[in-house]
Backbone atoms as SQL, in Angstrom:
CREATE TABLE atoms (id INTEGER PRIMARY KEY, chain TEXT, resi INTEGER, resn TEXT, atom TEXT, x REAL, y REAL, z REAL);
INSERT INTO atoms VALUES
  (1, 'A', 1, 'UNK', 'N', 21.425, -19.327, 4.011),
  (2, 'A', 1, 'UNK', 'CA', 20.439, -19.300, 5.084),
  (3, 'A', 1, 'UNK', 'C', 19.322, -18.349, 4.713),
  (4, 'A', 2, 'UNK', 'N', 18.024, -18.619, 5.278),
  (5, 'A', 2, 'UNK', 'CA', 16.635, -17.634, 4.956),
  (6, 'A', 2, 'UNK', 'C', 16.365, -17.412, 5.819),
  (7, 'A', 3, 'UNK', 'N', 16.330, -16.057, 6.117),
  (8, 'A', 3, 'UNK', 'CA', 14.945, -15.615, 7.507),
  (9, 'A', 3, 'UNK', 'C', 13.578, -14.754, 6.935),
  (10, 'A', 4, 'UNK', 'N', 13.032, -15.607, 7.870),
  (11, 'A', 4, 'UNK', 'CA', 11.475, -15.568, 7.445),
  (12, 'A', 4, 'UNK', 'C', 11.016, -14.355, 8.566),
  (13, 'A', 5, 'UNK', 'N', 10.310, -13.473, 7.621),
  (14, 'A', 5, 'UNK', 'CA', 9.322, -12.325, 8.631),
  (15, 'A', 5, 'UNK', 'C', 7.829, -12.200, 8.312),
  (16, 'A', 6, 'UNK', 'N', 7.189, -12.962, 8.921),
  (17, 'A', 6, 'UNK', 'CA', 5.685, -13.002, 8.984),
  (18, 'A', 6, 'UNK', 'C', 4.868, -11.416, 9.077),
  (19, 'A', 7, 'UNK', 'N', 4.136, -11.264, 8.461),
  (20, 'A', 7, 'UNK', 'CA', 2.818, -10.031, 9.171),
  (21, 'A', 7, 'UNK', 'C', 1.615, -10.319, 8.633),
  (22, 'A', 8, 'UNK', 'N', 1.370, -9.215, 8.968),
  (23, 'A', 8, 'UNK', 'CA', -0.083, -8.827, 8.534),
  (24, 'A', 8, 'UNK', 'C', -1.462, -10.106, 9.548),
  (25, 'A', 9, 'UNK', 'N', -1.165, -10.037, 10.740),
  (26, 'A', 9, 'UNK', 'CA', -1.998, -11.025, 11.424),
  (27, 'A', 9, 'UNK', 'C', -2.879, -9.930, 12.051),
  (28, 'A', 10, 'UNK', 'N', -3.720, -10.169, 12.949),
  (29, 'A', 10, 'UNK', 'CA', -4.629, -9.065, 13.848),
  (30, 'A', 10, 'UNK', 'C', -6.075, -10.012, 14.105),
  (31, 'A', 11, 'UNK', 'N', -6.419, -8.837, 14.779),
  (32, 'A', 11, 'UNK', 'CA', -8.035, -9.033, 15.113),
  (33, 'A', 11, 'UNK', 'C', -8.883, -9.093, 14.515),
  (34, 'A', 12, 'UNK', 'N', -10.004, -9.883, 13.642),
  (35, 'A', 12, 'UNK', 'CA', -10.784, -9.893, 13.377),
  (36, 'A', 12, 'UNK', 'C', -12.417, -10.557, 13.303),
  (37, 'A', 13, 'UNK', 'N', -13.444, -10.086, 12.884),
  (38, 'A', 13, 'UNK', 'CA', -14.501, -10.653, 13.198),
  (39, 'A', 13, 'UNK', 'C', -14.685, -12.001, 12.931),
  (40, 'A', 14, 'UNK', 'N', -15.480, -12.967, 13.314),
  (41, 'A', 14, 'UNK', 'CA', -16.214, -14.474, 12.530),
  (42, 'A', 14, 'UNK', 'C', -16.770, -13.599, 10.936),
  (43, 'A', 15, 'UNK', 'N', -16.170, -14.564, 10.125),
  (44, 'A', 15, 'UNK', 'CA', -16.401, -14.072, 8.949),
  (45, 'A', 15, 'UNK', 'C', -15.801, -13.403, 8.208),
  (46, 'A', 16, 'UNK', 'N', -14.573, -12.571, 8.339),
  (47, 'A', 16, 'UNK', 'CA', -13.731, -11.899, 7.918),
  (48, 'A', 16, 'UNK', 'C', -13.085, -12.153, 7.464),
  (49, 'A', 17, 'UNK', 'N', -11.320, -11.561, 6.735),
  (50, 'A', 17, 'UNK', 'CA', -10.676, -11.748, 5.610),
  (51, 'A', 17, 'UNK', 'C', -9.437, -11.156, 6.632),
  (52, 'A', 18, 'UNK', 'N', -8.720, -11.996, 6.452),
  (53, 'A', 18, 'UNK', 'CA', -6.871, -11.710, 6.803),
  (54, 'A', 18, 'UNK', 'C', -6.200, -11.839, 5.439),
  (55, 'A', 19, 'UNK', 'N', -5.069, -11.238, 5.222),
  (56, 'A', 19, 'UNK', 'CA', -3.828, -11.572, 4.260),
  (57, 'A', 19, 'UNK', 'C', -2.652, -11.660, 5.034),
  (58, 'A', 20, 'UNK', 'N', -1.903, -13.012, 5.298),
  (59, 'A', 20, 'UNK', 'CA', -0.997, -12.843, 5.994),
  (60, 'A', 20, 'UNK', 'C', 0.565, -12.975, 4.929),
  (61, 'A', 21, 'UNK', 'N', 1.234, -12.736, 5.298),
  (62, 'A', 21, 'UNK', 'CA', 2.554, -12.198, 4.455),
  (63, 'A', 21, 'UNK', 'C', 4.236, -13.015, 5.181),
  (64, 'A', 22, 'UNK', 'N', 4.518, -13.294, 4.312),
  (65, 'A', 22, 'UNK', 'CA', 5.823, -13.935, 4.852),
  (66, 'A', 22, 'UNK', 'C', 6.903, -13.684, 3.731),
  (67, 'A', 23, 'UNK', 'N', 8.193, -12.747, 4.141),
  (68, 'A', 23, 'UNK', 'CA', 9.522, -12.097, 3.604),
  (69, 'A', 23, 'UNK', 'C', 10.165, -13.125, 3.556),
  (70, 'A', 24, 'UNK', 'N', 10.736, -13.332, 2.979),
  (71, 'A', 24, 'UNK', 'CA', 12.317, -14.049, 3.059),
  (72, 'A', 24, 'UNK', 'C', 13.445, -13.356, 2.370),
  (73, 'A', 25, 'UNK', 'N', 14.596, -13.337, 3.231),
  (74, 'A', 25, 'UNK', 'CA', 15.743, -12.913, 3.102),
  (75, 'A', 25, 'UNK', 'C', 16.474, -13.800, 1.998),
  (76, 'A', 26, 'UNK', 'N', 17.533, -13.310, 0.899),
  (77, 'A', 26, 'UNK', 'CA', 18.416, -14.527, 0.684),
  (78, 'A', 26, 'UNK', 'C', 17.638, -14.315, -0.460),
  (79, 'A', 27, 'UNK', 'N', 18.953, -14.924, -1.477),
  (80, 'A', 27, 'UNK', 'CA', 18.501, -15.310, -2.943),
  (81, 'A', 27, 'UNK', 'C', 17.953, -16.696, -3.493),
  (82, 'A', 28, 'UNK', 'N', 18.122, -17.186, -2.195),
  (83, 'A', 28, 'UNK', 'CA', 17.622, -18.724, -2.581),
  (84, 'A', 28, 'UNK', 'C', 16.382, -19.046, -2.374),
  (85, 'A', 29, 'UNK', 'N', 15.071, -18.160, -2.398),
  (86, 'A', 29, 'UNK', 'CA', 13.871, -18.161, -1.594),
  (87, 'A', 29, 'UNK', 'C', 13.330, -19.397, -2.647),
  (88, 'A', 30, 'UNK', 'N', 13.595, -18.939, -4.360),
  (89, 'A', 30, 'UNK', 'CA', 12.538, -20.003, -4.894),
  (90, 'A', 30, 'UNK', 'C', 12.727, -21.088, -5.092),
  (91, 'A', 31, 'UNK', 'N', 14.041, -21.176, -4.529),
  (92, 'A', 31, 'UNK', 'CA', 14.591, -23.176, -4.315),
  (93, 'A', 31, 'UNK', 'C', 13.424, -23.830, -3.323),
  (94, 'A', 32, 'UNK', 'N', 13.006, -22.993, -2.428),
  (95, 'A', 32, 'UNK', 'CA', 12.165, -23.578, -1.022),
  (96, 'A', 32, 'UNK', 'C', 11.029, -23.605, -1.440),
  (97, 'A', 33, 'UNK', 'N', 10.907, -24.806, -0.826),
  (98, 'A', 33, 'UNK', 'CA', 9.053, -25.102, -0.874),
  (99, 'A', 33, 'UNK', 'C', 8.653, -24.076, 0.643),
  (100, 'A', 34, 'UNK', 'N', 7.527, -24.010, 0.812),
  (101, 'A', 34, 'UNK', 'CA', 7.065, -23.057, 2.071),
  (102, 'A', 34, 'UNK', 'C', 5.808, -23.450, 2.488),
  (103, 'A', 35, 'UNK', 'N', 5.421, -22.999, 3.661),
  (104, 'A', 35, 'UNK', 'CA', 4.414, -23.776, 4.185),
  (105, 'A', 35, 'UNK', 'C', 3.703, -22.540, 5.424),
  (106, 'A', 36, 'UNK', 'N', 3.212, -22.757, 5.869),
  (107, 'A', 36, 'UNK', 'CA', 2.497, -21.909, 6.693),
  (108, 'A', 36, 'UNK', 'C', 1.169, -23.383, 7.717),
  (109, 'A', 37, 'UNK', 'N', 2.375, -22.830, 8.856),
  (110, 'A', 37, 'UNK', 'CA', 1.927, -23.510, 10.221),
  (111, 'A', 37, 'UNK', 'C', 0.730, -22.866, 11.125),
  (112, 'A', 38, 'UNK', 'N', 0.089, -23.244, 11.659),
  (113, 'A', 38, 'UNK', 'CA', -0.682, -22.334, 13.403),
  (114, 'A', 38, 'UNK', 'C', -0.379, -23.316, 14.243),
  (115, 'A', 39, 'UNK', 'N', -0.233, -22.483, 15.914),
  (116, 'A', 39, 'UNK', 'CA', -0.448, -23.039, 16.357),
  (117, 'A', 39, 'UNK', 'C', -1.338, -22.047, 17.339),
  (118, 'A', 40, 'UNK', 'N', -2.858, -23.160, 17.998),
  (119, 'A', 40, 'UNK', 'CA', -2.973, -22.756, 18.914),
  (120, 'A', 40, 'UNK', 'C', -3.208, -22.960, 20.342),
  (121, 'A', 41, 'UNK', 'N', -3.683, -21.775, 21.250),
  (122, 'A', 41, 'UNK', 'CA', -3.362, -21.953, 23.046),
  (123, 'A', 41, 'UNK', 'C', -3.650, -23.833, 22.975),
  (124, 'A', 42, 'UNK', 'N', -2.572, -24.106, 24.247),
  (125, 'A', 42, 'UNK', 'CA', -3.255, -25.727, 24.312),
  (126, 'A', 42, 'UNK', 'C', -2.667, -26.944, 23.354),
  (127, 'A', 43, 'UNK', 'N', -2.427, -26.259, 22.485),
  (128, 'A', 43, 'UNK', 'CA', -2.963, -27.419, 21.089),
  (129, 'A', 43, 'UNK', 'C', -0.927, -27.484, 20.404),
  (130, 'A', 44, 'UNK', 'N', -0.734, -28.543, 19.823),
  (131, 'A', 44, 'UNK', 'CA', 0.026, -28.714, 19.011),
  (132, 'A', 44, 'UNK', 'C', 0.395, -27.970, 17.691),
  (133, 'A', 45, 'UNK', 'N', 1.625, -27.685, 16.941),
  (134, 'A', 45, 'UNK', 'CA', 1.662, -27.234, 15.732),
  (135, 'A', 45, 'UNK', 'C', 0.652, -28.045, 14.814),
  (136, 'A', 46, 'UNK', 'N', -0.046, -27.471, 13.745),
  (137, 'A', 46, 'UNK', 'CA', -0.261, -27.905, 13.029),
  (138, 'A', 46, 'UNK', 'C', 0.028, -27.631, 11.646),
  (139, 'A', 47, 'UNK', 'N', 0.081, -28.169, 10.695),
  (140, 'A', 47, 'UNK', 'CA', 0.421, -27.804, 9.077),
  (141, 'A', 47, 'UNK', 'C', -0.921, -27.203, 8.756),
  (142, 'A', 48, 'UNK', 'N', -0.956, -26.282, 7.568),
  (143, 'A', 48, 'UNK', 'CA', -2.044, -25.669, 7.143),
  (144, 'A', 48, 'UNK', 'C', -2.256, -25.385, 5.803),
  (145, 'A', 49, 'UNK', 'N', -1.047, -24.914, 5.360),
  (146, 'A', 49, 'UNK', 'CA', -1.226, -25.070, 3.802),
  (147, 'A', 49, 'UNK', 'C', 0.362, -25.108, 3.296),
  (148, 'A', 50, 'UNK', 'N', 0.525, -25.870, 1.953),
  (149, 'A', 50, 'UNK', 'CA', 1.804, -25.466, 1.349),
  (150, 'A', 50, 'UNK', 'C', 1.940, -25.382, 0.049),
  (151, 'A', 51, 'UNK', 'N', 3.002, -25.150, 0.159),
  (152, 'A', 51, 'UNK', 'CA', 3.413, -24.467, -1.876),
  (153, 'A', 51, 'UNK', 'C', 4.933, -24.767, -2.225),
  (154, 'A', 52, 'UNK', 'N', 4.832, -25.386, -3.610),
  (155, 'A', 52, 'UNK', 'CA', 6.411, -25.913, -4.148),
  (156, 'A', 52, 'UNK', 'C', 6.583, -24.239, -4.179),
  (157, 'A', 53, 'UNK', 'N', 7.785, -24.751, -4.404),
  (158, 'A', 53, 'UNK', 'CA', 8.892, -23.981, -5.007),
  (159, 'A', 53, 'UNK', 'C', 8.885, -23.221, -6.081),
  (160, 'A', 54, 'UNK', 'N', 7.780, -23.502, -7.239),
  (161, 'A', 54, 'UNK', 'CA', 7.696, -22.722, -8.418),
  (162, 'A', 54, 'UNK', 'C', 6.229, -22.288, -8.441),
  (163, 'A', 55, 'UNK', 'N', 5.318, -22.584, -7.128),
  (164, 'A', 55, 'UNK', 'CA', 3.695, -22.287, -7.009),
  (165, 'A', 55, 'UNK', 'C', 3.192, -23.130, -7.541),
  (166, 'A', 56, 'UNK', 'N', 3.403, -23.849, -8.431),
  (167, 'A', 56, 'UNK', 'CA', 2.458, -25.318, -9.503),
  (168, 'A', 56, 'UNK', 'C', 1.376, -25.807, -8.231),
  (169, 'A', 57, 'UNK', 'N', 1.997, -26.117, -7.163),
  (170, 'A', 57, 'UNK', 'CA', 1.913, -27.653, -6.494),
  (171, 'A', 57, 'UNK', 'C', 1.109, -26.660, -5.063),
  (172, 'A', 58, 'UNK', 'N', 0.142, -26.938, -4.579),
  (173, 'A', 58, 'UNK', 'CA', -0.535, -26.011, -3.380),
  (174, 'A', 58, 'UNK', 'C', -0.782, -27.732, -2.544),
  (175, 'A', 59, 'UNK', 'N', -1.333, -27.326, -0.933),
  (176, 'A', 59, 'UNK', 'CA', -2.060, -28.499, -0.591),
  (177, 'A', 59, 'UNK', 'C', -2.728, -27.524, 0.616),
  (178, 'A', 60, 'UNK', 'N', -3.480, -28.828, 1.090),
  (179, 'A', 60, 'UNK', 'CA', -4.147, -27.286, 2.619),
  (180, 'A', 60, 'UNK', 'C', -4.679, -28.594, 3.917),
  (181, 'A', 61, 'UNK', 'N', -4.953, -28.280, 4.671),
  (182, 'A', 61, 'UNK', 'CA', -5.681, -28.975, 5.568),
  (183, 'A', 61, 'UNK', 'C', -6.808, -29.000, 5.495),
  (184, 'A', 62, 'UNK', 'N', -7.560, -30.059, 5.767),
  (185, 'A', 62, 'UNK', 'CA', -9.044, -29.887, 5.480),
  (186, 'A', 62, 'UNK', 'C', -9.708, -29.000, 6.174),
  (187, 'A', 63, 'UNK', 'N', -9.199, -28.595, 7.550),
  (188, 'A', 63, 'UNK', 'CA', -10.504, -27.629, 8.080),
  (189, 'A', 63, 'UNK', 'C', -9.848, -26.100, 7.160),
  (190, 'A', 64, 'UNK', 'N', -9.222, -25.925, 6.437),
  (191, 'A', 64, 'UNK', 'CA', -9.110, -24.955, 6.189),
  (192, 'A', 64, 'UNK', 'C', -9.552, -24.677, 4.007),
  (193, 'A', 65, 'UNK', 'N', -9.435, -25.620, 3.811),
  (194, 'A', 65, 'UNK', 'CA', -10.028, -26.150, 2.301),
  (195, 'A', 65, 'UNK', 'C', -11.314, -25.319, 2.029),
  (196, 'A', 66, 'UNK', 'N', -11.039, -24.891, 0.590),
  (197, 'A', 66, 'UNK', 'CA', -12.436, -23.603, 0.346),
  (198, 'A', 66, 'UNK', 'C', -12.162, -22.295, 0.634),
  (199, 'A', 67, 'UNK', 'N', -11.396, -22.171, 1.952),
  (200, 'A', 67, 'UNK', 'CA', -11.310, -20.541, 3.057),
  (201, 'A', 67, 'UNK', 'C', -9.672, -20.101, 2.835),
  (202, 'A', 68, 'UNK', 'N', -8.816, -20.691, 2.450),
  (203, 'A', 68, 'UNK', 'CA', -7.592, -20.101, 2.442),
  (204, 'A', 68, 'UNK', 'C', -6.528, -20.509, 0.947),
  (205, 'A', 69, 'UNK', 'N', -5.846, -20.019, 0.713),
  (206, 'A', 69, 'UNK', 'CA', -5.128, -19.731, -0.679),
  (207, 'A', 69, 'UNK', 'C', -3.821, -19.036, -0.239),
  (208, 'A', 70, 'UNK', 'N', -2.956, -20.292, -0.570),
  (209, 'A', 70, 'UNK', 'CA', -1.942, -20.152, -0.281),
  (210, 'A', 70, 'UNK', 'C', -1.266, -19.963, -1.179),
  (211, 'A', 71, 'UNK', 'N', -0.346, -18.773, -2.083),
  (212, 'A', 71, 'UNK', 'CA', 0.426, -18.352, -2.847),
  (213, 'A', 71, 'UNK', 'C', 1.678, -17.473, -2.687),
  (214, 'A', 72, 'UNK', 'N', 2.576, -17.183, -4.124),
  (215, 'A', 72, 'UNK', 'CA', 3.748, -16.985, -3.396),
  (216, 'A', 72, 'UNK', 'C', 4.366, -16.054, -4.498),
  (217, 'A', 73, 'UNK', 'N', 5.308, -15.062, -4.673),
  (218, 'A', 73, 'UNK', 'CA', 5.593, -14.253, -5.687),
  (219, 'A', 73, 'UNK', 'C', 7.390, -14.381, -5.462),
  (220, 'A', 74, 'UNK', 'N', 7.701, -15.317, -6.481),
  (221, 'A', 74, 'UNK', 'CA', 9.316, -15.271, -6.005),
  (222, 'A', 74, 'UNK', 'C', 9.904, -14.262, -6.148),
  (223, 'A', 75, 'UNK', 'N', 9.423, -13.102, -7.119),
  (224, 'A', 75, 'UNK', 'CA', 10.514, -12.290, -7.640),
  (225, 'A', 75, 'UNK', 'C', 10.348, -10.894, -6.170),
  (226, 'A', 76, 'UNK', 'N', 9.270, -11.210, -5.346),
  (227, 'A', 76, 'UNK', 'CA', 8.890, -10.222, -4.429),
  (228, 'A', 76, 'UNK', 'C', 9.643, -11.394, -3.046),
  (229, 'A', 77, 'UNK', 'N', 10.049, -12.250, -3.271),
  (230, 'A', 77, 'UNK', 'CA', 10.660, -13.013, -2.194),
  (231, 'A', 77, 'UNK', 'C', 9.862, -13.328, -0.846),
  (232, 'A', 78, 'UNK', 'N', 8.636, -13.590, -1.004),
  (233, 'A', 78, 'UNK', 'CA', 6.983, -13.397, -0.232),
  (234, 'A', 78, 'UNK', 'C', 6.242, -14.696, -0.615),
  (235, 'A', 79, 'UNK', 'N', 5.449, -15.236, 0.428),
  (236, 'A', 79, 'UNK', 'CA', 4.398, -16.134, 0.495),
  (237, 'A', 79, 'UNK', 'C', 3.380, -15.428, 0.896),
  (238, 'A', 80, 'UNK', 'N', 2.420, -15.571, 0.505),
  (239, 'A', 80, 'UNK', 'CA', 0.555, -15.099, 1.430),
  (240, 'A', 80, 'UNK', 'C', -0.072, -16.519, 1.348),
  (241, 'A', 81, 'UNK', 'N', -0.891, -16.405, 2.692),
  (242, 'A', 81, 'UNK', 'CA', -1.714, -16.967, 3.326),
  (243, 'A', 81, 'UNK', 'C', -3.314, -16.295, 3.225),
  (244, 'A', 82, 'UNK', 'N', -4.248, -16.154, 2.274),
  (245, 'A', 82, 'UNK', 'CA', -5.119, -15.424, 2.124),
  (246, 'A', 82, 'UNK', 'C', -6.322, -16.534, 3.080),
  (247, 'A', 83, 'UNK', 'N', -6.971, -15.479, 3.892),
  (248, 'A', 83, 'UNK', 'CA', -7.573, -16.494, 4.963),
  (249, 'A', 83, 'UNK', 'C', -8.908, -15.701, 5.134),
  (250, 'A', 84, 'UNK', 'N', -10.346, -16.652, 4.469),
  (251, 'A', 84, 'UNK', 'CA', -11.316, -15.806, 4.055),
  (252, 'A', 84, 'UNK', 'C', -12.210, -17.009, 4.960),
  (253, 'A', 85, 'UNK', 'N', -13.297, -15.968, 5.308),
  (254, 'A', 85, 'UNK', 'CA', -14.774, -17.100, 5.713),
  (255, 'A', 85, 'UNK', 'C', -13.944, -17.637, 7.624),
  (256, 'A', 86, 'UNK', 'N', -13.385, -16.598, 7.732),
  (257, 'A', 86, 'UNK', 'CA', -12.969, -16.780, 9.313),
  (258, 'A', 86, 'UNK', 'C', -13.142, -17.182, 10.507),
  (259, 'A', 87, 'UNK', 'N', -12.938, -18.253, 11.302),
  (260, 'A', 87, 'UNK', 'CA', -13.952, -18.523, 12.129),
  (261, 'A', 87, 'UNK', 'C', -13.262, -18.332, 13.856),
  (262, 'A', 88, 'UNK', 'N', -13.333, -18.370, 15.093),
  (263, 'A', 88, 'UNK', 'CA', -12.827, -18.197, 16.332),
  (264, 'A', 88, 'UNK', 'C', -11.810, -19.571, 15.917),
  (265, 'A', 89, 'UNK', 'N', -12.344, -20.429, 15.648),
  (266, 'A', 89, 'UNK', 'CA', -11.274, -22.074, 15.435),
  (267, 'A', 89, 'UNK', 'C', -10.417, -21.741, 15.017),
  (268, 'A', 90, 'UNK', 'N', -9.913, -20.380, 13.886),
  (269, 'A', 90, 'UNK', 'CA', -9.199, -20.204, 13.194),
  (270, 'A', 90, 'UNK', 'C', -7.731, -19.500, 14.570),
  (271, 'A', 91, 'UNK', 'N', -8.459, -19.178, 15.656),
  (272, 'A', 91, 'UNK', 'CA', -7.311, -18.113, 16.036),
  (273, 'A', 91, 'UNK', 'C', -6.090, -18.926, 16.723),
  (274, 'A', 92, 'UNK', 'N', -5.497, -18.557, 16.328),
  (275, 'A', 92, 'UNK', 'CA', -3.727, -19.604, 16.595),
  (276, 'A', 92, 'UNK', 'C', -2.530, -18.629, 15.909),
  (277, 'A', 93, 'UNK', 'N', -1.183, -18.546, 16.366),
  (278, 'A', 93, 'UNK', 'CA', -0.379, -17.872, 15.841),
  (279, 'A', 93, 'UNK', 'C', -0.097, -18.775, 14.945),
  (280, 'A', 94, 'UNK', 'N', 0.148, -17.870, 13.483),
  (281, 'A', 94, 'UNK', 'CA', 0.485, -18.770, 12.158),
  (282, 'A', 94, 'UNK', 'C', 2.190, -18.645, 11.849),
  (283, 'A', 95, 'UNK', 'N', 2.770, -19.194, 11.574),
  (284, 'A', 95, 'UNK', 'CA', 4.144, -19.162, 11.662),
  (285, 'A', 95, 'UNK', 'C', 4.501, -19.906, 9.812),
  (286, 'A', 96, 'UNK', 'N', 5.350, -19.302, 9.317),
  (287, 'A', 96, 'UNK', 'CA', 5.766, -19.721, 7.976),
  (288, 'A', 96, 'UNK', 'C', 7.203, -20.629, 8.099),
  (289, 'A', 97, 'UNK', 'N', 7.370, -21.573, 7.097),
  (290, 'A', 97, 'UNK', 'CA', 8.592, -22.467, 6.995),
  (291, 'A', 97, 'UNK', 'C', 9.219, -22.246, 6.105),
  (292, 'A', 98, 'UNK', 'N', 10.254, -22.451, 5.633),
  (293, 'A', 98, 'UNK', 'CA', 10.937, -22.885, 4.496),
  (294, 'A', 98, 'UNK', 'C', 11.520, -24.302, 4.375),
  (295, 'A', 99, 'UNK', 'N', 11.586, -24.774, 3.488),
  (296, 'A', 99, 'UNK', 'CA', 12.520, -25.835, 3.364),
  (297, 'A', 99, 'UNK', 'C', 13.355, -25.940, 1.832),
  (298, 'A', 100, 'UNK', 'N', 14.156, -26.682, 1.720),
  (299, 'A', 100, 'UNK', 'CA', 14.833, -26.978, 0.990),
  (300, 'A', 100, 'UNK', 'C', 15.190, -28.920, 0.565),
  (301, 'A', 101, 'UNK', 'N', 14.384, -29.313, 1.501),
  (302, 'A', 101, 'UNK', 'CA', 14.717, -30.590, 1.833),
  (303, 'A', 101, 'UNK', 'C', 15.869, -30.878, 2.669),
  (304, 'A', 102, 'UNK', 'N', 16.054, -30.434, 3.264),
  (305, 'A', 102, 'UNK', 'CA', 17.377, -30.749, 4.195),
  (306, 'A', 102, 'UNK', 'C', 17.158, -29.684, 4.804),
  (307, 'A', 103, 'UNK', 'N', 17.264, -28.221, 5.344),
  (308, 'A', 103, 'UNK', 'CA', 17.118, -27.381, 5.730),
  (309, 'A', 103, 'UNK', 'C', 16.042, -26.808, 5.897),
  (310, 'A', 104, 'UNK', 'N', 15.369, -26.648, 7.589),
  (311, 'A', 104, 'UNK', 'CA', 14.457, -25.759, 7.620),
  (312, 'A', 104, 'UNK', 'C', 14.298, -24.379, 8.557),
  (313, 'A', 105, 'UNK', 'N', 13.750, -23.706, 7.580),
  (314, 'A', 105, 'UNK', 'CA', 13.355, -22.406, 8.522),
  (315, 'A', 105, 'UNK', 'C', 11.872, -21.875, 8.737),
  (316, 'A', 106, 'UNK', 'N', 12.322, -21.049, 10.197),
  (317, 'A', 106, 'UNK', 'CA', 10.876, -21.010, 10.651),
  (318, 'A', 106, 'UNK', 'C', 10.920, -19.470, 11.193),
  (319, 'A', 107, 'UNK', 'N', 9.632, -18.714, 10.848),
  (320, 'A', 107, 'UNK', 'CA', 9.845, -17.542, 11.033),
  (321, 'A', 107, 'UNK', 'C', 9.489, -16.686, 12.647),
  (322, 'A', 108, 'UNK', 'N', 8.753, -16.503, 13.285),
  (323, 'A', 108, 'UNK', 'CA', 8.862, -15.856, 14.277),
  (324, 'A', 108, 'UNK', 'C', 7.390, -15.850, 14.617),
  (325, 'A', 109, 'UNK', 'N', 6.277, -16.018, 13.675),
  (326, 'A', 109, 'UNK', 'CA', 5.337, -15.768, 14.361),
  (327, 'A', 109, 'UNK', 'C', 4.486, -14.807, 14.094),
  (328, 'A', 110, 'UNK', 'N', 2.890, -14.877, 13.840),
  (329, 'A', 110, 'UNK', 'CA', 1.924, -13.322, 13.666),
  (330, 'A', 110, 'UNK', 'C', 0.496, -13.809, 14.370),
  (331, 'A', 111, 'UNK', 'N', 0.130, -13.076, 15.121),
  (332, 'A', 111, 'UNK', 'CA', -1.068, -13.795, 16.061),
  (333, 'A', 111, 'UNK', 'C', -2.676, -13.407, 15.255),
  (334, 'A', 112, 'UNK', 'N', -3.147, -14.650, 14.866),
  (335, 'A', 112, 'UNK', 'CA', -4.393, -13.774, 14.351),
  (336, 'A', 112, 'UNK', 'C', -5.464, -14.127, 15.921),
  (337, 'A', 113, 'UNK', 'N', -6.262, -13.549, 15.784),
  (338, 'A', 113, 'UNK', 'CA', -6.991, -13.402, 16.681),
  (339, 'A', 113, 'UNK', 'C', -9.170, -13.314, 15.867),
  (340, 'A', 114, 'UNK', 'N', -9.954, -14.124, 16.461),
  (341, 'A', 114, 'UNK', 'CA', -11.096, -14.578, 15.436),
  (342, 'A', 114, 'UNK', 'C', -12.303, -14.246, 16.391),
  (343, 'A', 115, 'UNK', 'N', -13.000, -12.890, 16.792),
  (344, 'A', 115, 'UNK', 'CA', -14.021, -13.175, 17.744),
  (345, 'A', 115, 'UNK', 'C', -14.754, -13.324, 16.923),
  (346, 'A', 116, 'UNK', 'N', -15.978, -13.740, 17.966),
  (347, 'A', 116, 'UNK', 'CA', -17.311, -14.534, 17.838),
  (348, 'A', 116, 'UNK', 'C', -18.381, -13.476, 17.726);
């Protein structure tokens, strides 16, 4: 089993730079592909960016394409979400996954927040 601990979310301006951070517990972190969700007020989960298992393989959502870089350091057992060119659209709590293909985990949650 993996548990996922998100940080590094907060307040920041239109235009600004977040690094968000996701732990995983467990020796099995670099079997999992990982992903990094938002959701926000109102609105449905959405997918946002993801990454195999060995980093090769990235993908992103289009409103977020250009502005975020999603990478991962197995031997630090960590994903980042680097989230640049910031906009209010952006503010939604971002939540990280794991999977394994059969098994998923989901971490708890980090609220970014995007004024105008």
């Amino acid at each position: 089993q993996v548990q996922l601990v998100e940080s590094g979310g907060g307040l920041v301006q239109a235009g600004g730079s977040l690094r968000l951070s996701c732990a995983a517990s467990g020796r099995t972190f670099s079997k999992y592909a990982m992903d990094w969700f938002r959701q926000a007020p109102g609105k449905d989960r959405e997918i946002v960016a993801t990454i195999s298992w060995s980093g090769a393989r990235t993908t992103y959502a289009d409103s977020v394409k250009g502005r975020f870089t999603i990478s991962r350091d197995n031997a630090k057992n960590t994903v980042y979400l680097q989230m640049n060119s910031l906009q209010p659209e952006d503010t939604a709590v971002y939540y990280c996954r794991g999977t394994d293909g059969v098994n998923r985990y989901w971490g708890q949650g980090t609220q970014v927040t995007v004024s105008s």
